[in-house]
Backbone as CSV, one residue per row, in Angstrom:
resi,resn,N_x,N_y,N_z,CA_x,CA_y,CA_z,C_x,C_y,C_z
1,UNK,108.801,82.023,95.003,108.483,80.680,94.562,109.635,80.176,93.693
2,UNK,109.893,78.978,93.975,111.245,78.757,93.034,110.789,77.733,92.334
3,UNK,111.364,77.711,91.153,111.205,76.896,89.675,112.587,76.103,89.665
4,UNK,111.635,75.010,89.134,112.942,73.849,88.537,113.642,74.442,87.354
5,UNK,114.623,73.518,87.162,115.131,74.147,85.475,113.943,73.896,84.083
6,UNK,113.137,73.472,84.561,112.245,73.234,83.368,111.457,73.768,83.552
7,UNK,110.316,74.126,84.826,109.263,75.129,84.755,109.975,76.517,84.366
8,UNK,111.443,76.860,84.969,112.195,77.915,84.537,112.231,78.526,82.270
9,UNK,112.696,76.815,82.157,112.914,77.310,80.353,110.853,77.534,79.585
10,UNK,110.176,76.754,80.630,108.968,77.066,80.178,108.861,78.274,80.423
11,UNK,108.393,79.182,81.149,108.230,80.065,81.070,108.826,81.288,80.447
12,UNK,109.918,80.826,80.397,110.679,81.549,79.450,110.405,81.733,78.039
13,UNK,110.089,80.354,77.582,109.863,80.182,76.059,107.884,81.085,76.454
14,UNK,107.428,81.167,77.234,105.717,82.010,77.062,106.059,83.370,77.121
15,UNK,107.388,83.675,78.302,107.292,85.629,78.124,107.941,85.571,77.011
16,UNK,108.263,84.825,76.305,109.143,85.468,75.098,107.972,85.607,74.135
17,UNK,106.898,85.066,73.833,106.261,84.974,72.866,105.540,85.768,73.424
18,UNK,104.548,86.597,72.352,103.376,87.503,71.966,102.109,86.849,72.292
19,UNK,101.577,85.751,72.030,100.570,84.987,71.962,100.506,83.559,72.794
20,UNK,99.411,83.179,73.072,99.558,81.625,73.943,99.919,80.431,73.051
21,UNK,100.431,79.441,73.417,101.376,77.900,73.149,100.698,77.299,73.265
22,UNK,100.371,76.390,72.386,99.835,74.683,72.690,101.255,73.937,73.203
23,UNK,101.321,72.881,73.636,102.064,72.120,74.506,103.464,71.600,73.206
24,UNK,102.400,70.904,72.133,103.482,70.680,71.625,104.730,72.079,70.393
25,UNK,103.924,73.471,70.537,104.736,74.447,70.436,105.855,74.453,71.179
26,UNK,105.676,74.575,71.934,106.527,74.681,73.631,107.178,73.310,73.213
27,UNK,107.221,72.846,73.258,108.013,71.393,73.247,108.718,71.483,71.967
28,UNK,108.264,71.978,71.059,109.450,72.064,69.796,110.245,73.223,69.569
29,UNK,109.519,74.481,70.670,110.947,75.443,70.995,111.592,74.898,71.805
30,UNK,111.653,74.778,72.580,112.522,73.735,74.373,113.521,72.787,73.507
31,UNK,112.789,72.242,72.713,113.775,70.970,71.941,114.949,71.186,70.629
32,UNK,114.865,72.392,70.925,115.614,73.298,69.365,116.982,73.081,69.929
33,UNK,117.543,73.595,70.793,118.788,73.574,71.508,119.174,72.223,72.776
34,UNK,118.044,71.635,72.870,118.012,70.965,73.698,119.453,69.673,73.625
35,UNK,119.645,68.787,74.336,120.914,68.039,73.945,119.580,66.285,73.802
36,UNK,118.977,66.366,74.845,117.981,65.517,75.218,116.415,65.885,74.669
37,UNK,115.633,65.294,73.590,114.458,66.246,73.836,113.433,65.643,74.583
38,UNK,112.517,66.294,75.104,111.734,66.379,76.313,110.177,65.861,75.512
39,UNK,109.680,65.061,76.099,108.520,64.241,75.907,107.425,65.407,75.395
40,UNK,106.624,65.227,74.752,105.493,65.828,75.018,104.975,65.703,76.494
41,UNK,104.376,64.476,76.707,103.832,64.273,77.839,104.780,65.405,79.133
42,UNK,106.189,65.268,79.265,106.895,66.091,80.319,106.481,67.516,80.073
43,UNK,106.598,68.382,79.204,106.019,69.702,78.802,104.284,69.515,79.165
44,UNK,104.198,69.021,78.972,101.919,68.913,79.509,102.037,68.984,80.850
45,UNK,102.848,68.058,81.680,102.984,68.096,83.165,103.310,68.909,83.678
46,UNK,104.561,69.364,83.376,105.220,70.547,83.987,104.213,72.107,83.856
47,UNK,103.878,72.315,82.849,102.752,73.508,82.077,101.712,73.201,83.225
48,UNK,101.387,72.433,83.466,100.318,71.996,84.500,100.578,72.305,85.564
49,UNK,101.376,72.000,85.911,102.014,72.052,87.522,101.935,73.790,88.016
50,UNK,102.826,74.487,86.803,102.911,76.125,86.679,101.291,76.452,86.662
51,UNK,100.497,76.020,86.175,99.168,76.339,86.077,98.715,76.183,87.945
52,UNK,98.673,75.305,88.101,98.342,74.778,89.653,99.163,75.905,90.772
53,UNK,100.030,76.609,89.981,101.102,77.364,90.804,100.497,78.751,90.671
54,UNK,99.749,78.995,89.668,99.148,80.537,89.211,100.314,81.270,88.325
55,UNK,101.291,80.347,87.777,102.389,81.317,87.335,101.818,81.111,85.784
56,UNK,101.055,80.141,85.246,100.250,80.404,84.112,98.719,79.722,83.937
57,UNK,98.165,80.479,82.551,96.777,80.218,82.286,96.334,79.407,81.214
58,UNK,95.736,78.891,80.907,94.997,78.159,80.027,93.924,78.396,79.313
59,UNK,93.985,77.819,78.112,92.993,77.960,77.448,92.036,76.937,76.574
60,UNK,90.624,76.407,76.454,90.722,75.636,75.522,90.562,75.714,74.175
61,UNK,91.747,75.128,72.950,92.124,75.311,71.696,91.871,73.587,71.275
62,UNK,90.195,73.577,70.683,89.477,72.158,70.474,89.735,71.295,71.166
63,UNK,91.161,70.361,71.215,90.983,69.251,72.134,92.550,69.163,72.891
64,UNK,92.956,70.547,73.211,93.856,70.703,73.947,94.300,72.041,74.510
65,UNK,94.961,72.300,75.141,94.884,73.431,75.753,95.842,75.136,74.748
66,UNK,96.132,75.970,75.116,96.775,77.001,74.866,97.275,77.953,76.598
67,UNK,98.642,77.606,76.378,98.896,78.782,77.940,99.639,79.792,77.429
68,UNK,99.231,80.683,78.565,100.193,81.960,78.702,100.441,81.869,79.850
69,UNK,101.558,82.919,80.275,101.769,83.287,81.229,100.723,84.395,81.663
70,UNK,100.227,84.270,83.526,99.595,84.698,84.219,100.245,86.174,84.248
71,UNK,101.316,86.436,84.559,101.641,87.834,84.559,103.346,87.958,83.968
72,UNK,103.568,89.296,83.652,105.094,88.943,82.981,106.159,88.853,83.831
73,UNK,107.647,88.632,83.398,108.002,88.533,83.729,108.783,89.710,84.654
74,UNK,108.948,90.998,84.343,108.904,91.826,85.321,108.190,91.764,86.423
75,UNK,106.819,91.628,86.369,105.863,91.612,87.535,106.141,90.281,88.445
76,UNK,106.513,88.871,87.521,107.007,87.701,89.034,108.208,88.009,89.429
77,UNK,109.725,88.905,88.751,110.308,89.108,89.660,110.376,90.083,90.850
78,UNK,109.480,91.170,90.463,109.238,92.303,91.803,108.484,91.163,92.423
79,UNK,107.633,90.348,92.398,107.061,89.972,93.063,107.952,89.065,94.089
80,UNK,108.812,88.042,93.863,109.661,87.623,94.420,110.464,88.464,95.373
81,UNK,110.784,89.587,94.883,111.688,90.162,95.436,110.887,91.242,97.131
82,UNK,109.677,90.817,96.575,109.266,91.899,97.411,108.721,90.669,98.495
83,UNK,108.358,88.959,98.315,108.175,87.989,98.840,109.763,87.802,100.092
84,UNK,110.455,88.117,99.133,111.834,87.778,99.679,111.977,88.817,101.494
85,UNK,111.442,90.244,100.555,111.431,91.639,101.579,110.402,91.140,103.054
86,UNK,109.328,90.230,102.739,108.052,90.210,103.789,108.788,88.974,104.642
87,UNK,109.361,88.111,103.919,109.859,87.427,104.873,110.742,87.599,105.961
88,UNK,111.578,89.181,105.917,112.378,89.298,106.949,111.624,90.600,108.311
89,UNK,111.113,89.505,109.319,110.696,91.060,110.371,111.559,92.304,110.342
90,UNK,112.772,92.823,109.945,113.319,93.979,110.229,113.725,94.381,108.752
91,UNK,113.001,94.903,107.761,113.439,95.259,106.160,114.708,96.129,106.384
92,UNK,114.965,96.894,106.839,115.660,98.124,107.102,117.107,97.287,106.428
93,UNK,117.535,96.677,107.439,119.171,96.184,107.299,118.822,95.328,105.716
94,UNK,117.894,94.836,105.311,117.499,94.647,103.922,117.821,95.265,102.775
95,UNK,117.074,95.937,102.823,117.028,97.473,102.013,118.119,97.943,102.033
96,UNK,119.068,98.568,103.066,120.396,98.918,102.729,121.501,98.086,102.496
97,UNK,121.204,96.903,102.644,122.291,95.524,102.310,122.213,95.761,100.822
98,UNK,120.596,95.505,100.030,120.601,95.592,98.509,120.521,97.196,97.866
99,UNK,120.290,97.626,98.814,120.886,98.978,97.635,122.919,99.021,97.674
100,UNK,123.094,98.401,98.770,124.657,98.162,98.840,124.941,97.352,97.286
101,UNK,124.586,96.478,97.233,124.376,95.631,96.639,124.263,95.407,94.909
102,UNK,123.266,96.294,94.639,122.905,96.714,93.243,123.829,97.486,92.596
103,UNK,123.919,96.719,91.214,124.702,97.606,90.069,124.343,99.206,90.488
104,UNK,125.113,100.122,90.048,125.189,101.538,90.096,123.947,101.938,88.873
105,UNK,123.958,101.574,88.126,122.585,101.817,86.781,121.660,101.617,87.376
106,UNK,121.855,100.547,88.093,120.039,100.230,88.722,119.956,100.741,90.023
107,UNK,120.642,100.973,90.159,120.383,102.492,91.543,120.049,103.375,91.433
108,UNK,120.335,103.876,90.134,119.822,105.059,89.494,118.312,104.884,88.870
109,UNK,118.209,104.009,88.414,117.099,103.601,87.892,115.786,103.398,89.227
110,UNK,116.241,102.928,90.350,114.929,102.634,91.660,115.264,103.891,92.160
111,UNK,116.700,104.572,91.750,116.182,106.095,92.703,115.078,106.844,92.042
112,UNK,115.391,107.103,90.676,114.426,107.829,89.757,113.094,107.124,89.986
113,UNK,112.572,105.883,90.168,111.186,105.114,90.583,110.815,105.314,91.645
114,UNK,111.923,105.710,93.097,111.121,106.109,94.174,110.557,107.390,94.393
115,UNK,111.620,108.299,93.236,111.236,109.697,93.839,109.859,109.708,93.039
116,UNK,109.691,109.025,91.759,108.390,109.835,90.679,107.610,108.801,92.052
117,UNK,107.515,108.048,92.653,106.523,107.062,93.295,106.496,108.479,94.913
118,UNK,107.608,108.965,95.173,106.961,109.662,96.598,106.856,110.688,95.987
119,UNK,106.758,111.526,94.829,106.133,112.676,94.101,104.439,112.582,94.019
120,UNK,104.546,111.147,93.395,102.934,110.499,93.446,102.084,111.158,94.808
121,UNK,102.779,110.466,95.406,102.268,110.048,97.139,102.223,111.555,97.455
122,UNK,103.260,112.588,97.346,102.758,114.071,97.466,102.070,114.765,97.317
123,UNK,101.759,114.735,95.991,100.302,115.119,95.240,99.233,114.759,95.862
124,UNK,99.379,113.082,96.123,98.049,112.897,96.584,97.135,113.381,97.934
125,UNK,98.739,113.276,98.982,98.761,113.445,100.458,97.902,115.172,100.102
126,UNK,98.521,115.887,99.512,98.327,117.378,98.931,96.740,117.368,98.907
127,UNK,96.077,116.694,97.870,95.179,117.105,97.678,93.860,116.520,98.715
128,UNK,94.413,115.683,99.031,93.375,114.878,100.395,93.399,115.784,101.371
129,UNK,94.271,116.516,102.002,94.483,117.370,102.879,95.001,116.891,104.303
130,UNK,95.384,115.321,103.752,96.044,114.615,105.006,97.515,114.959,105.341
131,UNK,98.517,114.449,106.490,99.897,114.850,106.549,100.589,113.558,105.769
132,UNK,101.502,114.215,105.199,102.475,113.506,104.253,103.299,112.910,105.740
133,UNK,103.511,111.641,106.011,104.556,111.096,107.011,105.145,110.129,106.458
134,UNK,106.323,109.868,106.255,106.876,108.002,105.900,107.345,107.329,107.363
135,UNK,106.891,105.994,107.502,106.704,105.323,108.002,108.296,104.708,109.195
């Protein structure tokens, strides 16, 4: 799902914080660095729009709302990335394009995540008494 530059700095300014935003919070972090500052009303819309999108939640705080983000930001970019993976019928030439691809740290880092993830899958295959096969 792709974000404008402003649903982008919104969400940014919610994973950064601990706790949920009223609108005009969000609008007076956004406006700290800003060159232009941004309406209230534009921050209510946009927050809305992301809401309508599932990328955040709401709350009611007396006579206006409080959002967070729906999930963090680790979890929407695997999610993207793995959106990105379903869209192509043949992953294979995928998969080895971006492991081509990826910094050397973070190669190391999804190697160490696949093996503890097919260690998982061993154990389990193990104790079910089914055959361990990859696909």
């Amino acid at each position: 799902m792709n974000l404008g530059s402003l649903e982008r700095a919104i969400m940014d300014v919610l994973w950064g914080c601990k706790q949920p935003l009223l609108v005009r919070q969000m609008q007076d972090i956004l406006n700290r660095d800003a060159e232009r500052n941004l309406a209230y009303t534009t921050v209510q819309t946009v927050a809305e729009r992301l809401v309508r999108k599932g990328l955040l939640e709401r709350a009611p705080a007396r006579n206006a709302f409080r959002y967070t983000a729906s999930r963090s930001r680790d979890e929407h970019v695997a999610g993207l990335m793995l959106a990105a993976l379903e869209g192509s019928p043949d992953r294979a030439p995928v998969l080895s394009r971006f492991a081509e691809a990826v910094a050397p740290d973070d190669a190391v880092r999804l190697l160490h995540e696949l093996a503890r993830r097919a260690g998982e899958r061993a154990h389990v295959t193990k104790a079910s008494g089914l055959p361990s096969a990859l696909p």
